[in-house]
C-alpha positions as CSV (number, residue, x, y, z in Angstrom):
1,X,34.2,41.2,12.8
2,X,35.2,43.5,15.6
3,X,38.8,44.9,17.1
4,X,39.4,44.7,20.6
5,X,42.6,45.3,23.0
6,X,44.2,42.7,24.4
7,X,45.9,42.9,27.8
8,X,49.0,43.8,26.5
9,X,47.6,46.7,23.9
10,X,47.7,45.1,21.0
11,X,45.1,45.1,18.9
12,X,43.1,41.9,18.4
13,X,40.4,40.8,16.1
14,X,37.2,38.9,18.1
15,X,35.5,36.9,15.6
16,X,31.8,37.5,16.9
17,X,29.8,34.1,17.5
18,X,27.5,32.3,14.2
19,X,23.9,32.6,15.0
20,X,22.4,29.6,15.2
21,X,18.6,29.2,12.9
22,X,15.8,28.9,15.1
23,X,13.5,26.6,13.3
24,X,9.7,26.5,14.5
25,X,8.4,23.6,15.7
26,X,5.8,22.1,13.8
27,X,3.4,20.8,16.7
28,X,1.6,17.6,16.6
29,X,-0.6,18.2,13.9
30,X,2.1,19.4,11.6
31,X,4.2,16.0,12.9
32,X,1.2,14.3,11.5
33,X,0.2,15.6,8.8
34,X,4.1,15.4,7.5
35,X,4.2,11.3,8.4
36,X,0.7,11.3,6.5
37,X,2.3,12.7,3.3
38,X,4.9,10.2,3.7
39,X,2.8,7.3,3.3
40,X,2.4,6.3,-0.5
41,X,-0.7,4.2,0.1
42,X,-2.8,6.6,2.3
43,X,-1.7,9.3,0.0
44,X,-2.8,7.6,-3.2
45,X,-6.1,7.0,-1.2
46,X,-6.8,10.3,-0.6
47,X,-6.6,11.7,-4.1
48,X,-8.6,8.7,-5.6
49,X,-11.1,10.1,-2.6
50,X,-10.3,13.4,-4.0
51,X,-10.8,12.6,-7.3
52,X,-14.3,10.7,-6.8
53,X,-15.6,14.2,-5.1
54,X,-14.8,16.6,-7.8
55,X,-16.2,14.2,-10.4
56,X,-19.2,14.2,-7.9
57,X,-19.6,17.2,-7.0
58,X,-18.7,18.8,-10.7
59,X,-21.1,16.3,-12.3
60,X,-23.2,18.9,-14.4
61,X,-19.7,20.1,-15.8
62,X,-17.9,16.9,-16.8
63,X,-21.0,14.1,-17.4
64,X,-21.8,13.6,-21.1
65,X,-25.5,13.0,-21.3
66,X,-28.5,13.2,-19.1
67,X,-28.9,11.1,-16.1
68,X,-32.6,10.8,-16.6
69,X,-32.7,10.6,-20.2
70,X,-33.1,7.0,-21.7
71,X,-33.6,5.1,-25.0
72,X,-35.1,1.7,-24.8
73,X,-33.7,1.0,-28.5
74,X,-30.5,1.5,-26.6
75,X,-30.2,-0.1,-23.8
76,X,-27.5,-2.4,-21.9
77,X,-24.9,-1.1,-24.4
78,X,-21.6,-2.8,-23.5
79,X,-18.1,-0.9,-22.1
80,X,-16.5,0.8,-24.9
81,X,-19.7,1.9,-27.1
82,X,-19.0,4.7,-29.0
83,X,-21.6,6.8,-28.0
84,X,-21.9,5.1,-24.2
85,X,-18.2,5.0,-23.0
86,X,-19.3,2.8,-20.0
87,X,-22.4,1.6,-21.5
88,X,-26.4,2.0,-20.8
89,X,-28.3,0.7,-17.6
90,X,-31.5,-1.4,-18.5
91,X,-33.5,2.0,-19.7
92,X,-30.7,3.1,-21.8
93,X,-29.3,5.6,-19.3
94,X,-25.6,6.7,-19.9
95,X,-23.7,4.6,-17.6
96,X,-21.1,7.5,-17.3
97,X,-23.3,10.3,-16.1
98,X,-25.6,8.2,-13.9
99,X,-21.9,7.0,-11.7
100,X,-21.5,10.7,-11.8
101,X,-24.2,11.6,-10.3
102,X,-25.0,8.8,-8.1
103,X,-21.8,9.7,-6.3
104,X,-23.6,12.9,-4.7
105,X,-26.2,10.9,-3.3
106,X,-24.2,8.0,-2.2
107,X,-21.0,10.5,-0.8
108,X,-24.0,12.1,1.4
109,X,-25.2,9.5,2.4
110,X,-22.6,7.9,3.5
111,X,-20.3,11.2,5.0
112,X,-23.0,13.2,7.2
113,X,-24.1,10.0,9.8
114,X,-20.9,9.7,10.3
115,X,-20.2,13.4,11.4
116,X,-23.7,14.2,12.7
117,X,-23.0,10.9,14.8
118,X,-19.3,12.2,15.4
119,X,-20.2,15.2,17.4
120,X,-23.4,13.5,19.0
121,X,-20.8,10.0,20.5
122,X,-18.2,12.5,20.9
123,X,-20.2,14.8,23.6
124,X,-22.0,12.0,25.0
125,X,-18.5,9.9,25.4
126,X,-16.5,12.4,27.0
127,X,-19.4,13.5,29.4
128,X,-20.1,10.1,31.2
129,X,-16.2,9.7,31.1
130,X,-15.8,13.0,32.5
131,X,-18.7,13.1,35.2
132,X,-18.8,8.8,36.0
133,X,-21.1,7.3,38.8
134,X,-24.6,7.5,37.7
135,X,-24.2,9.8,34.7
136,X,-21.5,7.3,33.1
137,X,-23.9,4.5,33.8
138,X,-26.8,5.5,32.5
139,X,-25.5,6.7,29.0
140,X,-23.3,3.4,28.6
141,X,-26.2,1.1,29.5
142,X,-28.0,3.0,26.6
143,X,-25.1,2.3,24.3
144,X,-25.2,-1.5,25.2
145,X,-28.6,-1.7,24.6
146,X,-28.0,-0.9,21.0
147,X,-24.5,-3.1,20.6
148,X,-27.3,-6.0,21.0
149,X,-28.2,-5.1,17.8
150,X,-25.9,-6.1,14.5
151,X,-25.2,-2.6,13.0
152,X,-26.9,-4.4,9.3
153,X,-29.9,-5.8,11.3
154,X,-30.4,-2.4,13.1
155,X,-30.4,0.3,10.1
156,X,-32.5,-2.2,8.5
157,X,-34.9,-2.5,11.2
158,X,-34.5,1.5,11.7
159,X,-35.2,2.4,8.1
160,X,-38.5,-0.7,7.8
161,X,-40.2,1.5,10.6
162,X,-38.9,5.0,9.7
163,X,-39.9,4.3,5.7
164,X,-38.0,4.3,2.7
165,X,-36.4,8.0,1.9
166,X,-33.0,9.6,2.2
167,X,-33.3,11.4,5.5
168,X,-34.9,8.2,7.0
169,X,-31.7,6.7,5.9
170,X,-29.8,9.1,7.3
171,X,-31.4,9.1,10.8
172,X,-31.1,5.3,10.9
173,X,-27.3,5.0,10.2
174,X,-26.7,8.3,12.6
175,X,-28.4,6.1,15.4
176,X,-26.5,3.3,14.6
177,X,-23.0,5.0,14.7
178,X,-24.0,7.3,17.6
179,X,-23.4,4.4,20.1
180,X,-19.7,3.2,18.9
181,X,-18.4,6.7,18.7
182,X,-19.7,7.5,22.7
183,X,-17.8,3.7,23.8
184,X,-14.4,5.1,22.1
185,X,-15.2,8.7,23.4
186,X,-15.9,7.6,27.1
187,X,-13.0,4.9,27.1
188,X,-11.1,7.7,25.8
189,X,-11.8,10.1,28.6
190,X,-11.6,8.2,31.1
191,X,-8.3,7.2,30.4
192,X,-7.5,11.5,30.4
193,X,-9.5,12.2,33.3
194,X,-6.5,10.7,36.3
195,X,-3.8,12.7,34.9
196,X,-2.0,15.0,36.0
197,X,-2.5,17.9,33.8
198,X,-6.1,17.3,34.6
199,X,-5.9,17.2,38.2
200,X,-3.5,20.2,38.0
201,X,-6.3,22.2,36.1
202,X,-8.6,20.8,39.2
203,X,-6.5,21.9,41.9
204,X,-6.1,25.5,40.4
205,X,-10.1,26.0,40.2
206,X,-11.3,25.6,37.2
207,X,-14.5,24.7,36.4
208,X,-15.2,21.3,34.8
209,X,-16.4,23.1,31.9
210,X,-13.1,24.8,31.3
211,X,-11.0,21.6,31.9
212,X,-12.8,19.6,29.5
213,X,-12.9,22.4,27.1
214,X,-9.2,22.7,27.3
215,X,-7.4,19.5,28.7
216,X,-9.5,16.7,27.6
217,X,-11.4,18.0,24.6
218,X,-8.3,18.3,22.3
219,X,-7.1,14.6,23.6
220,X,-9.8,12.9,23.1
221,X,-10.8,14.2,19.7
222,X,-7.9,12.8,17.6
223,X,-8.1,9.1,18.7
224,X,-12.3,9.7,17.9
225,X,-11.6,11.2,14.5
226,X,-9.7,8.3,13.5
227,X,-12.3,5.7,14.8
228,X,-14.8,8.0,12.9
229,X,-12.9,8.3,9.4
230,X,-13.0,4.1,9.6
231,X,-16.6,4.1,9.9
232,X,-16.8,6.0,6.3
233,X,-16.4,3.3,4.8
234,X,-18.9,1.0,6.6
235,X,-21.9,3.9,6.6
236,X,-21.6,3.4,1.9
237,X,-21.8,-0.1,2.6
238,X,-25.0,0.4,4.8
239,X,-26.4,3.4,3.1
240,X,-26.0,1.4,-0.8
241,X,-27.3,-1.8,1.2
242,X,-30.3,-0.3,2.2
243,X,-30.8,1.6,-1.4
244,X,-30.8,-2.1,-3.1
245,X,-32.7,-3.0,-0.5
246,X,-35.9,-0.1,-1.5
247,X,-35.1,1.7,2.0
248,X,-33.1,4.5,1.0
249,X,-33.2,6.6,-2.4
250,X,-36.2,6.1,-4.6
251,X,-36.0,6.2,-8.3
252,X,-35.5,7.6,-10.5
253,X,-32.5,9.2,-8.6
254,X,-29.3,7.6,-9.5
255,X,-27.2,5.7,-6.4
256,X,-25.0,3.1,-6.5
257,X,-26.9,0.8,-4.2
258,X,-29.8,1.5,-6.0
259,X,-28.5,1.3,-9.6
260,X,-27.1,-2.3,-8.7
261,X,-30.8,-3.2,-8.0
262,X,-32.1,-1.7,-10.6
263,X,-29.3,-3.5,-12.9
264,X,-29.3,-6.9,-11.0
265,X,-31.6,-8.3,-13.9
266,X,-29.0,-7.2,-16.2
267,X,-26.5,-9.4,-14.5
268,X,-26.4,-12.7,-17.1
269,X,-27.1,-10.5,-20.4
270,X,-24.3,-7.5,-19.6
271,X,-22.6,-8.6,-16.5
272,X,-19.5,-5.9,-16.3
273,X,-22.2,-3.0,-17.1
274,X,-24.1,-4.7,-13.8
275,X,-21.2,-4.8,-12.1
276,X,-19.8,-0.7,-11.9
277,X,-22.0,0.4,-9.5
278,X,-20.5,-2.7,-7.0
279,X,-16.9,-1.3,-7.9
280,X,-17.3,2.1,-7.2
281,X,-18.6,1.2,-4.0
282,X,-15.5,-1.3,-3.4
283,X,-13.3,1.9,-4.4
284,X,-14.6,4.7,-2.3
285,X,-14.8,2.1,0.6
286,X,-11.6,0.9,0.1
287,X,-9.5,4.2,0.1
288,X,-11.3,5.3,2.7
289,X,-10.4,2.1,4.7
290,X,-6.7,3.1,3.7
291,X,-6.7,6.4,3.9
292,X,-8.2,6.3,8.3
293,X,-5.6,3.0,8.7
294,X,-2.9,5.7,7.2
295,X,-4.2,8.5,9.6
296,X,-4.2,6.1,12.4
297,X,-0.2,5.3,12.0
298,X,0.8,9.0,11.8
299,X,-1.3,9.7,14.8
300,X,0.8,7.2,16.7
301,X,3.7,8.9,18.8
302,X,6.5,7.0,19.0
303,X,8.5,7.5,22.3
């Protein structure tokens, strides 16, 4: 508080003014990410994701026995054994460590198409949505081509000619997830390219490098990344679907597509032992299904 003189000399107190908080703004991606933590079943999605990728990925640490080690004496021991806590496959392989493990391969698996074909649809999208006439007609008339295709029918048919292996998998899903990531890149962009920031960028001279680099890069990005985190979920499916199918990972490497073949014969003697490599697919899928519908709604800007 500071004393000043009024107009007829007597001294007055000024009471100075309360300073108001500036509070930072938190931007779009802090917006989002603060709606995401607000959603209960997105969230709970995420750290059974979590949760499944440690165990993965800390395997070595946490499994009990040998993946590759079997007893025939033992085998198809049910759920709650003392020695097998989830049982033994048909070679007497811990049930417990062979999940474990097969997470790696199926987590790979069924992660990298999707980002390989994430920044391969993303640049293709954006540049025959940016550049149009011929360019934009060419690249789409590719993508058709391949939306003739079932996405099942496809890797299958990619995988039978490539042979059986995990990078062969891997190439065949990328190709099939290439083409729907450029359709929701390029109908994307070309939504961006008419509007006025962008033609303002125009106007002032830059080059088209520099305004998709910096106007319709960072738009067109978030919508893609959200289509992308949905097809997760659909590459496990695909990439276990062709392991059971002999295309993807060979024996005696454990999978979860592959352990459900090598356990279908196991089906009518120990059914729920059969059954674990199914639901751990149907998990994974599943919270990654609910975890892309979750980022979906907090990407949504309400006006």
């Amino acid at each position: 508080m500071t004393v000043q003189t009024s107009l007829t000399g007597d001294p007055v107190a000024a009471v100075a003014a309360p300073e108001i908080p500036v509070v930072a703004s938190r931007g779009y991606w802090g917006s989002v990410l603060r709606r995401l933590a607000r959603d209960p079943v997105a969230m709970a999605a995420g750290f059974v994701i979590l949760a499944i990728v440690l165990a993965a990925i800390f395997a070595p640490l946490i499994a009990p026995m040998d993946p590759f080690k079997g007893s025939m004496v033992r085998r198809l021991r049910h759920v709650g054994d003392a020695t097998y806590w989830l049982g033994s496959d048909e070679l007497g392989r811990d049930m417990l460590t062979r999940l474990l493990y097969a997470g790696r391969l199926s987590l790979f698996m069924g992660v990298l198409p999707v980002v390989i074909a994430f920044f391969v649809g993303s640049a293709l999208g954006i540049l025959a949505g940016y550049a149009g006439g011929w360019v934009n007609t060419l690249i789409m008339r590719v993508v058709d081509v391949f939306f003739a295709f079932p996405s099942v029918l496809l890797a299958i048919a990619l995988s039978g000619a490539l042979g059986a292996g995990i990078l062969n998998s891997i190439v065949s899903l990328t190709v099939v997830f290439v083409p729907q990531i450029t359709r929701v890149a390029e109908s994307v962009t070309v939504q961006i390219r008419n509007r006025d920031y962008v033609e303002a960028a125009r106007v002032s001279g830059a080059n088209p490098f520099t305004v998709v680099r910096v106007q319709v890069l960072g738009n067109v990005l978030g919508p893609v990344f959200v289509y992308a985190t949905s097809l997760i979920s659909v590459s496990m499916i695909l990439a276990s679907g062709l392991s059971f199918l002999g295309l993807g990972v060979k024996p005696p490497d454990p999978e979860w597509g592959l352990m459900l073949n090598t356990l279908r014969t196991a089906i009518y003697v120990n059914p729920v032992v059969a059954a674990l490599p199914g639901v751990m697919i149907f998990i994974t899928s599943i919270s990654f299904n609910l975890l892309s519908d979750g980022l979906r709604s907090a990407m949504e800007v309400r006006q």
